[in-house]
C-alpha positions in Angstrom: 0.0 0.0 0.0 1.0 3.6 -0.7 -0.7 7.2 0.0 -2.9 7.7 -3.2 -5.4 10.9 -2.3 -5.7 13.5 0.8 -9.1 15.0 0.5 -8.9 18.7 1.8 -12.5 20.0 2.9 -13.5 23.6 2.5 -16.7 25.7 2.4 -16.3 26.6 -1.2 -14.8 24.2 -3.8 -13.9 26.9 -6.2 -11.6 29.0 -3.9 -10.3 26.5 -2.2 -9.5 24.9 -5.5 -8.4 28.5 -6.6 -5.9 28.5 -3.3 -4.9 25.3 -3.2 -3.8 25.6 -7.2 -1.1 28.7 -6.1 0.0 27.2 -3.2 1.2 23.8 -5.0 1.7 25.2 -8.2 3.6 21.8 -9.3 0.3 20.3 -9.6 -1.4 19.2 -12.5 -4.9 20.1 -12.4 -7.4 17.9 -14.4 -10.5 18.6 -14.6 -13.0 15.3 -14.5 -15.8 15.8 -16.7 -17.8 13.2 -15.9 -18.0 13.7 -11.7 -17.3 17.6 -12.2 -14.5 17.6 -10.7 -11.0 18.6 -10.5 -8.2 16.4 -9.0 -4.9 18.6 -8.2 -2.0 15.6 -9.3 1.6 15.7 -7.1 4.1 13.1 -8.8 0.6 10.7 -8.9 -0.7 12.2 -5.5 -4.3 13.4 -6.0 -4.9 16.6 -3.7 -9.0 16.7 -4.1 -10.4 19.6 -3.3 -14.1 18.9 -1.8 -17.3 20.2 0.0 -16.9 20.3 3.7 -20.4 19.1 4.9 -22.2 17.8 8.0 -20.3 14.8 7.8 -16.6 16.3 7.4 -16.6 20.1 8.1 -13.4 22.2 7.1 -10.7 23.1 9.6 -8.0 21.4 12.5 -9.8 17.5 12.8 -6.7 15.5 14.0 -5.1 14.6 10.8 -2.0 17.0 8.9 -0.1 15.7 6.0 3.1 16.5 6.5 4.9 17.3 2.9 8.9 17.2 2.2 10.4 20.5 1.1 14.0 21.9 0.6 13.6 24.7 2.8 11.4 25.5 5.9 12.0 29.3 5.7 11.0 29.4 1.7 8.0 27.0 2.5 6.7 29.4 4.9 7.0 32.4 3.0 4.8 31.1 0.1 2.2 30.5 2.1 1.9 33.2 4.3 2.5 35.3 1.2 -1.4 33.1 0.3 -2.6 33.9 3.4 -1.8 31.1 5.3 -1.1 31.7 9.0 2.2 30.1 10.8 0.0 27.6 13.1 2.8 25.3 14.8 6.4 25.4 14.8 9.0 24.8 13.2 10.2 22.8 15.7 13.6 20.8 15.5 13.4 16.9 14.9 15.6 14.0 14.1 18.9 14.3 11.1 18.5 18.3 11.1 15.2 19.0 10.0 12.2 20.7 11.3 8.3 20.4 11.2 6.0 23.1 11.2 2.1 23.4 10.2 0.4 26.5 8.5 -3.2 26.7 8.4 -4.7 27.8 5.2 -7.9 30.4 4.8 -10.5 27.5 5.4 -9.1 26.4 8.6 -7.1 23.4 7.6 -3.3 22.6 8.4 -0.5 21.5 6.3 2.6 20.4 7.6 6.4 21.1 6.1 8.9 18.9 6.6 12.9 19.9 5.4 15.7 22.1 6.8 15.8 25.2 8.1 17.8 27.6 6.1 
């Protein structure tokens, strides 16, 4: 088994989609006619955008991805420069790297994962 999909949950599909799409511009968005739909594609990671509803609402659950980047420090400053807010962190962890999360405009986290620099 491997990680196929994350769903992220926000009160409106289109800006969240609209967000998401600038802050992982190394996604390949394509757009699934038949479920009306668009799946945001990382290296054959889906990122799906969908409808936060009764069942799953939007924001802080439990859960936070954590992705891999180069730099912490260049990380951060591309999303706060979405309008992402610094939520957790960066805190120091094993072989020289650092965590921290940000949480995006609907409420959700996403964690970073690489070196401080």
């Amino acid at each position: 088994m491997r990680p196929a999909a994350v769903l992220v949950h926000v009160p409106d599909v289109s800006l969240g989609l609209k967000w998401y799409q600038k802050a992982f511009p190394m996604a390949k968005s394509t757009y699934l006619d038949e479920f009306e739909f668009t799946v945001l594609d990382i290296n054959g990671f889906a990122l799906e955008i969908v409808q936060a509803d009764e069942k799953v609402g939007a924001g802080k659950k439990g859960t936070v991805l954590y992705w891999s980047v180069e730099s912490i420090n260049e990380s951060l400053e591309h999303f706060v420069g979405l309008g992402a807010k610094l939520y957790r962190g960066p805190l120091k962890i094993e072989n020289g790297l650092s965590i921290c999360q940000v949480e995006d405009p609907f409420g959700n986290l996403i964690g970073l994962k690489g070196k401080l620099k």
